[in-house]
PDB file as gemmi writes it, atoms N, CA and C in Angstrom:
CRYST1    1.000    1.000    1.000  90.00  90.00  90.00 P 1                      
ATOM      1  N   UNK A   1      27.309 143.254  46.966  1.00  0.00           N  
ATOM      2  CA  UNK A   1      28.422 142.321  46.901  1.00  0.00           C  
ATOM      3  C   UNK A   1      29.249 142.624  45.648  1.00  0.00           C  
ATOM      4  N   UNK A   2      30.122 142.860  45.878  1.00  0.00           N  
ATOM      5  CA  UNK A   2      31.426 142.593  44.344  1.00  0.00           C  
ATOM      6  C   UNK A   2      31.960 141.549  43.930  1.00  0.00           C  
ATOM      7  N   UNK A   3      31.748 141.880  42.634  1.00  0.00           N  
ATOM      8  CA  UNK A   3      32.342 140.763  41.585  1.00  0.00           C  
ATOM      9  C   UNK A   3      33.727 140.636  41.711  1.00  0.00           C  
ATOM     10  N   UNK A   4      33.916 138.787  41.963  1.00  0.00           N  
ATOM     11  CA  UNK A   4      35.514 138.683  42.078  1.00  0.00           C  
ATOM     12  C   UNK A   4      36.212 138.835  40.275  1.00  0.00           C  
ATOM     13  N   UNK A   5      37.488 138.677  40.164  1.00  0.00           N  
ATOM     14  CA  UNK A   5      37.744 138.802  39.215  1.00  0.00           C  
ATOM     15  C   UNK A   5      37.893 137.071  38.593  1.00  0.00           C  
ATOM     16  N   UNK A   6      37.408 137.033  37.501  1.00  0.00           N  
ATOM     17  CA  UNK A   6      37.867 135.758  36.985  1.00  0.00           C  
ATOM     18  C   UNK A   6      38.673 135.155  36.802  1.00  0.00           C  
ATOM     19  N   UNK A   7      39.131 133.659  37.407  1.00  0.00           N  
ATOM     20  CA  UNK A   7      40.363 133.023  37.556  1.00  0.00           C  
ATOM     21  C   UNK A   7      41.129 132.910  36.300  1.00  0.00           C  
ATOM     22  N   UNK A   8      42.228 133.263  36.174  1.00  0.00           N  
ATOM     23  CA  UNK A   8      43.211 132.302  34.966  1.00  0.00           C  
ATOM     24  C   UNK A   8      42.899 131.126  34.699  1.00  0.00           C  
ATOM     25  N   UNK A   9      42.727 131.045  33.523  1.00  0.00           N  
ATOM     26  CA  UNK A   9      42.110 129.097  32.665  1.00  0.00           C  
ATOM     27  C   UNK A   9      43.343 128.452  32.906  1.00  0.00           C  
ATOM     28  N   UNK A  10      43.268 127.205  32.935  1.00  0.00           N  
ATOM     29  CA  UNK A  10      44.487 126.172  33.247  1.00  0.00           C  
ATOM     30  C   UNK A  10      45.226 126.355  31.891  1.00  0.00           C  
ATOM     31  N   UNK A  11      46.423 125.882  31.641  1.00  0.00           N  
ATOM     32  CA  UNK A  11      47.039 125.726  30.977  1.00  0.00           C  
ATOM     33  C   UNK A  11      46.967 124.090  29.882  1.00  0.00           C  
ATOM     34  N   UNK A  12      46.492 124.229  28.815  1.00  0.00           N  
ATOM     35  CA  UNK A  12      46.248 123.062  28.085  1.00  0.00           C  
ATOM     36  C   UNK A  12      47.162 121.875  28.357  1.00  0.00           C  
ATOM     37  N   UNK A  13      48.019 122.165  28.913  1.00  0.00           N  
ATOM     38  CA  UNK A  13      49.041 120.626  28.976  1.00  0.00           C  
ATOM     39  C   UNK A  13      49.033 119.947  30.433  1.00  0.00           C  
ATOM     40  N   UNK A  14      47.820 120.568  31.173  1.00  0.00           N  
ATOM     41  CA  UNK A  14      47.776 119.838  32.169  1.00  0.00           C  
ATOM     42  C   UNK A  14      46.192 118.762  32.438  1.00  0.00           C  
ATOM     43  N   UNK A  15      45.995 118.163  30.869  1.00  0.00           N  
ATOM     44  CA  UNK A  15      44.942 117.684  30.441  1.00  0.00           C  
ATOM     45  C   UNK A  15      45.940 115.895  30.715  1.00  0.00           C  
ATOM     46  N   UNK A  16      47.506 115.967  30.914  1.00  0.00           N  
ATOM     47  CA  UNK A  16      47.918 114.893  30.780  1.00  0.00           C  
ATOM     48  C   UNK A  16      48.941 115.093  32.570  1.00  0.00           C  
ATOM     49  N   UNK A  17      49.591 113.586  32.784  1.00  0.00           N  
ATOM     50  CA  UNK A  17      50.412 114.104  33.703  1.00  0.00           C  
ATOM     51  C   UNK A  17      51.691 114.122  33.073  1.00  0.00           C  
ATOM     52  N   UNK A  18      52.662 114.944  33.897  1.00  0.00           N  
ATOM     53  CA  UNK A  18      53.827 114.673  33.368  1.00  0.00           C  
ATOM     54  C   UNK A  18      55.066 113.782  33.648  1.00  0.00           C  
ATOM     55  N   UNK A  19      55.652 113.562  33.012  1.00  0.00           N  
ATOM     56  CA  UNK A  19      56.594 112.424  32.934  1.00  0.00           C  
ATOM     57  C   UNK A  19      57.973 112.750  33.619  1.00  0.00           C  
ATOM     58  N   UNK A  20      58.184 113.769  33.471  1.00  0.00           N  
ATOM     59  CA  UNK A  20      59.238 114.278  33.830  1.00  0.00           C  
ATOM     60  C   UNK A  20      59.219 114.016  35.994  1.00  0.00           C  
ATOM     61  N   UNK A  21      58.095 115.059  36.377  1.00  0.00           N  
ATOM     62  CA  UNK A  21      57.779 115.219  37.575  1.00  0.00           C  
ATOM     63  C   UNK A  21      56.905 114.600  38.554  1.00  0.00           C  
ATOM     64  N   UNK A  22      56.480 113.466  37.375  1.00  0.00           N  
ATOM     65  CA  UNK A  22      54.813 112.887  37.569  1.00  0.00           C  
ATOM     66  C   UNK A  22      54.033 113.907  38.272  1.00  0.00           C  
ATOM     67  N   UNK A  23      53.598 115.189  38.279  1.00  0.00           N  
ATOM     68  CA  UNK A  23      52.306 115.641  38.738  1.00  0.00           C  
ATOM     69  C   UNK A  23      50.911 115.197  38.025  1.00  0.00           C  
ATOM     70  N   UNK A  24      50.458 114.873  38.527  1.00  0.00           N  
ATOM     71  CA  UNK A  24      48.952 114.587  38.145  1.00  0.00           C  
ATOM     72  C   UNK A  24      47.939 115.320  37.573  1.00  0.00           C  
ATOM     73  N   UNK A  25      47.119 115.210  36.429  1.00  0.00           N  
ATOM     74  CA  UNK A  25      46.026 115.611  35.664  1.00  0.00           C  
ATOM     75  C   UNK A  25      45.804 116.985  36.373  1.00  0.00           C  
ATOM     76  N   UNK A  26      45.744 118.194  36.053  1.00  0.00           N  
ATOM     77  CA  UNK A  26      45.044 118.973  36.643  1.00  0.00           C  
ATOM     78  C   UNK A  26      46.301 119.617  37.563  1.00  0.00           C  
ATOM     79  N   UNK A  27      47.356 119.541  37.749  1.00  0.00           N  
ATOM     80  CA  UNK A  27      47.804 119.958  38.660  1.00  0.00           C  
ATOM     81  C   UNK A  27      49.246 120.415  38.193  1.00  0.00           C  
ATOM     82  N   UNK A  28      49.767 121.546  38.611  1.00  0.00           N  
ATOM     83  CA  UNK A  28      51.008 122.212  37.966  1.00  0.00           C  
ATOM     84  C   UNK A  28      52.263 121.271  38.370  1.00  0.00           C  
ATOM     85  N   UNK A  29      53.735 121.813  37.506  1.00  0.00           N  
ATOM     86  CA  UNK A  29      54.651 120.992  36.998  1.00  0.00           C  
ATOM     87  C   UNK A  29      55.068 120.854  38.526  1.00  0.00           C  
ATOM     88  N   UNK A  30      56.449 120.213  39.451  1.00  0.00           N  
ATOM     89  CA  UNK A  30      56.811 120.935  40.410  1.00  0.00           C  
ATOM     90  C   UNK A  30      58.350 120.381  40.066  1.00  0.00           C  
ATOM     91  N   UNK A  31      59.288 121.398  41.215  1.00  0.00           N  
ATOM     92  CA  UNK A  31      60.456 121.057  41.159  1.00  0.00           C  
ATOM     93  C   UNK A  31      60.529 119.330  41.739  1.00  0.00           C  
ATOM     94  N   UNK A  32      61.360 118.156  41.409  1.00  0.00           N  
ATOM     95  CA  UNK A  32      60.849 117.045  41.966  1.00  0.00           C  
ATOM     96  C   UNK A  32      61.845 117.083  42.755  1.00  0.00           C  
ATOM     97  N   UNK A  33      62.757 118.324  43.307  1.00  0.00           N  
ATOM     98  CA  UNK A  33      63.668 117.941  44.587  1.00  0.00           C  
ATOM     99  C   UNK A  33      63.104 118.502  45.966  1.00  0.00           C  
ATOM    100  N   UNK A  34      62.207 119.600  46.049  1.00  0.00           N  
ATOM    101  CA  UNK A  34      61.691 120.550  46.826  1.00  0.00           C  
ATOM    102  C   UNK A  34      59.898 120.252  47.033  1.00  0.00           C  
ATOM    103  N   UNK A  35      59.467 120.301  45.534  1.00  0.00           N  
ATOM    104  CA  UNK A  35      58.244 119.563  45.680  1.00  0.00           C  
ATOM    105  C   UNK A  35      57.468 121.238  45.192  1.00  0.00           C  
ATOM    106  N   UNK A  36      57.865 122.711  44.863  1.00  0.00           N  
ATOM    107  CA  UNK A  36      57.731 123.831  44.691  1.00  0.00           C  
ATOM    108  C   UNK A  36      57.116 123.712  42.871  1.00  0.00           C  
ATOM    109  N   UNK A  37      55.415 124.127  43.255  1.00  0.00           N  
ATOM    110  CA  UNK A  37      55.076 124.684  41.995  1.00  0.00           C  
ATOM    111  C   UNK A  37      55.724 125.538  40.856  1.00  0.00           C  
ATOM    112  N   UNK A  38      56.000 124.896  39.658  1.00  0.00           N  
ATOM    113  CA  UNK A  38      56.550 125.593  38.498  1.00  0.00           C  
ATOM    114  C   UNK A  38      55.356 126.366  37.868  1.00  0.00           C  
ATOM    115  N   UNK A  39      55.820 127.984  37.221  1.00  0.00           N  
ATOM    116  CA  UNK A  39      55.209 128.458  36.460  1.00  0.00           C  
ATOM    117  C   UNK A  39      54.660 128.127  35.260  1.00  0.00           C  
ATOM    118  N   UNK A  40      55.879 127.287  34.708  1.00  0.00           N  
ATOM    119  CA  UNK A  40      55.275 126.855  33.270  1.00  0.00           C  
ATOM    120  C   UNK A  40      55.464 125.137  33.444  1.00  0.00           C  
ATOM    121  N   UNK A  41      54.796 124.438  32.566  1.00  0.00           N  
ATOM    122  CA  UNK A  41      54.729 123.213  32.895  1.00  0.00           C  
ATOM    123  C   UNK A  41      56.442 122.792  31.606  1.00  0.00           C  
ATOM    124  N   UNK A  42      56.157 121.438  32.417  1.00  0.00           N  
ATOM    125  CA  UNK A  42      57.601 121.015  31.939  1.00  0.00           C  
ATOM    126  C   UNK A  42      57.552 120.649  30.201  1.00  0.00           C  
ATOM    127  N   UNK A  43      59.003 121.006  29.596  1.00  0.00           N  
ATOM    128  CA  UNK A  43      58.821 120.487  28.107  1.00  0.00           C  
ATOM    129  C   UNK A  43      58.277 118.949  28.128  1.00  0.00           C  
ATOM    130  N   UNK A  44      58.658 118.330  28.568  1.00  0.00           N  
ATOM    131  CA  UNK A  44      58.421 116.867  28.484  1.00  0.00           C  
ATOM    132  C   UNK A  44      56.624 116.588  28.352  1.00  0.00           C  
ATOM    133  N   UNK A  45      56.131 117.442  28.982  1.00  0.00           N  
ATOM    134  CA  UNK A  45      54.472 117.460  29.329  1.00  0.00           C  
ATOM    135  C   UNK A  45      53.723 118.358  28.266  1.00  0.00           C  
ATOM    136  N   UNK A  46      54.171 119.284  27.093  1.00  0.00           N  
ATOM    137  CA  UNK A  46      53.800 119.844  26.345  1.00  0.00           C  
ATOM    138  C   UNK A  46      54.205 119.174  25.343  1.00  0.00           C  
ATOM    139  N   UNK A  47      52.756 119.291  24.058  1.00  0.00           N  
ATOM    140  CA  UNK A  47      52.793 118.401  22.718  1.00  0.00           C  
ATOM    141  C   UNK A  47      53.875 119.478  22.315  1.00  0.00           C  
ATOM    142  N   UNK A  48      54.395 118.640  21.093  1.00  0.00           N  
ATOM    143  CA  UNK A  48      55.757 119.168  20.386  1.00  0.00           C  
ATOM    144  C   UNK A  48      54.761 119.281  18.945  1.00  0.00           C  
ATOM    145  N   UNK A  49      54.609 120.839  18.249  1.00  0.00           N  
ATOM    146  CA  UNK A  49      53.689 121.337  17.204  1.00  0.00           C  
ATOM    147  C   UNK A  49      54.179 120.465  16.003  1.00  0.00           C  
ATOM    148  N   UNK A  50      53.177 119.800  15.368  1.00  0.00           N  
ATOM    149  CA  UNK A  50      53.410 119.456  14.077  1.00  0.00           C  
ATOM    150  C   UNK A  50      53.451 120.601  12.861  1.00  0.00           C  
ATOM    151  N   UNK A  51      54.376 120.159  12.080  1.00  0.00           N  
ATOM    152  CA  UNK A  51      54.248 121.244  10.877  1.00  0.00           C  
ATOM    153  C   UNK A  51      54.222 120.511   9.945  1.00  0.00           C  
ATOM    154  N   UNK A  52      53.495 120.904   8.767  1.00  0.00           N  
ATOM    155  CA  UNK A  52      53.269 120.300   7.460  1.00  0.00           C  
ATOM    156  C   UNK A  52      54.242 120.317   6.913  1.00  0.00           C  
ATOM    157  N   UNK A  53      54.401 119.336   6.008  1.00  0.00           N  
ATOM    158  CA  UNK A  53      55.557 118.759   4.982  1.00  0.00           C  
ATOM    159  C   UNK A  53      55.692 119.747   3.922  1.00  0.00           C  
ATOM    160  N   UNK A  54      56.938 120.034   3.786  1.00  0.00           N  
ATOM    161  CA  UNK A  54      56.719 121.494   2.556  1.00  0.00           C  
ATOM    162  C   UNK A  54      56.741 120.697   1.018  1.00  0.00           C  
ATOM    163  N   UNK A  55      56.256 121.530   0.106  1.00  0.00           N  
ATOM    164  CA  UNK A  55      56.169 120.800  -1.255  1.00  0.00           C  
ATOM    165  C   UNK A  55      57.341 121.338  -1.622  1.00  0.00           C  
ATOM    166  N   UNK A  56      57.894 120.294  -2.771  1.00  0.00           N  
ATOM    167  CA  UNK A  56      59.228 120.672  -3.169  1.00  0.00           C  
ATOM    168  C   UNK A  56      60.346 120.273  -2.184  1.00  0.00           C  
ATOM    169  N   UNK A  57      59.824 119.516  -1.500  1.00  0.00           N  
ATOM    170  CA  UNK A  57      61.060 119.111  -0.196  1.00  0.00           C  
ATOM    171  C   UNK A  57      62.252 118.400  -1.038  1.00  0.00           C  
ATOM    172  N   UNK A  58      63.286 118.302  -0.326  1.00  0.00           N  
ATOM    173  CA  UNK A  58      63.945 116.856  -0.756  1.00  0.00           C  
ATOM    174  C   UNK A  58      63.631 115.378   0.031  1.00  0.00           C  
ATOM    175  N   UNK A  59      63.464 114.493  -0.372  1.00  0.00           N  
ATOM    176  CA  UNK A  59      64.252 114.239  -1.825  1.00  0.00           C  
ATOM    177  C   UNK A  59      63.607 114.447  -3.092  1.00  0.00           C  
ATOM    178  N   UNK A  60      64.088 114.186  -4.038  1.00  0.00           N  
ATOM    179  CA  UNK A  60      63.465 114.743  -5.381  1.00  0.00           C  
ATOM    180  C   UNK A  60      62.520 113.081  -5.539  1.00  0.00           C  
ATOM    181  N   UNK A  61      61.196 113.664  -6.313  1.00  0.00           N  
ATOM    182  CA  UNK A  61      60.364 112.022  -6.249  1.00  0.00           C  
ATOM    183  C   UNK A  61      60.156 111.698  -7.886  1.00  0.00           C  
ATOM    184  N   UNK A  62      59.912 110.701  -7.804  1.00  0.00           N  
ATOM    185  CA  UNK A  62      60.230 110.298  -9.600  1.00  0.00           C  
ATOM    186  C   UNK A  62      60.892 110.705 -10.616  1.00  0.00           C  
ATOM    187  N   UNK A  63      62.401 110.641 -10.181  1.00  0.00           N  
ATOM    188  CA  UNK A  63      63.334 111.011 -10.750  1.00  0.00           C  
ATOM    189  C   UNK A  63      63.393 112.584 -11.119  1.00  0.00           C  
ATOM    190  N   UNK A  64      62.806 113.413 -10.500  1.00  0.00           N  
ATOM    191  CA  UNK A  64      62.706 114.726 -10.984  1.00  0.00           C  
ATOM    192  C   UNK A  64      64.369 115.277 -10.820  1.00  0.00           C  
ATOM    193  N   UNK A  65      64.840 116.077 -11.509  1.00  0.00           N  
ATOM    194  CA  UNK A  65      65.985 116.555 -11.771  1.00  0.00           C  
ATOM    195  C   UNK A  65      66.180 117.951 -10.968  1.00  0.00           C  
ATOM    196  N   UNK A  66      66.995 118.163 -10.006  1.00  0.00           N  
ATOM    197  CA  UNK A  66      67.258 119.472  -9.511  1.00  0.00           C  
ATOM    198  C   UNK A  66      67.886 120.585 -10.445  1.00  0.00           C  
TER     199      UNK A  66                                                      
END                                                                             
């Protein structure tokens, strides 16, 4: 017997549904006029990356002088 090849892992943002299309947990984005599986899931359904606060930002803090 031969080994199948191993499936593609889901895509992390389908741990939620989306808002945009409402598809459900587990299940890809779709167009919501046709009802046609999207490749990538919708922005609305992917976390937006936090980035750390840079030091030295503005505004200046306790009166520090630029």
């Amino acid at each position: 017997m031969t080994e199948r090849p191993a499936r593609r892992p889901q895509h992390p943002s389908r741990t939620v549904a989306c808002p945009h299309c409402h598809a459900p947990i587990g299940q890809p984005c779709v167009v919501p006029s046709n009802g046609r599986p999207l490749p990538n899931p919708h922005e609305a359904r992917t976390p937006t990356p936090t980035t750390p606060a840079q030091t030295g930002a503005w505004p200046p803090k306790n009166g520090d002088a630029s």
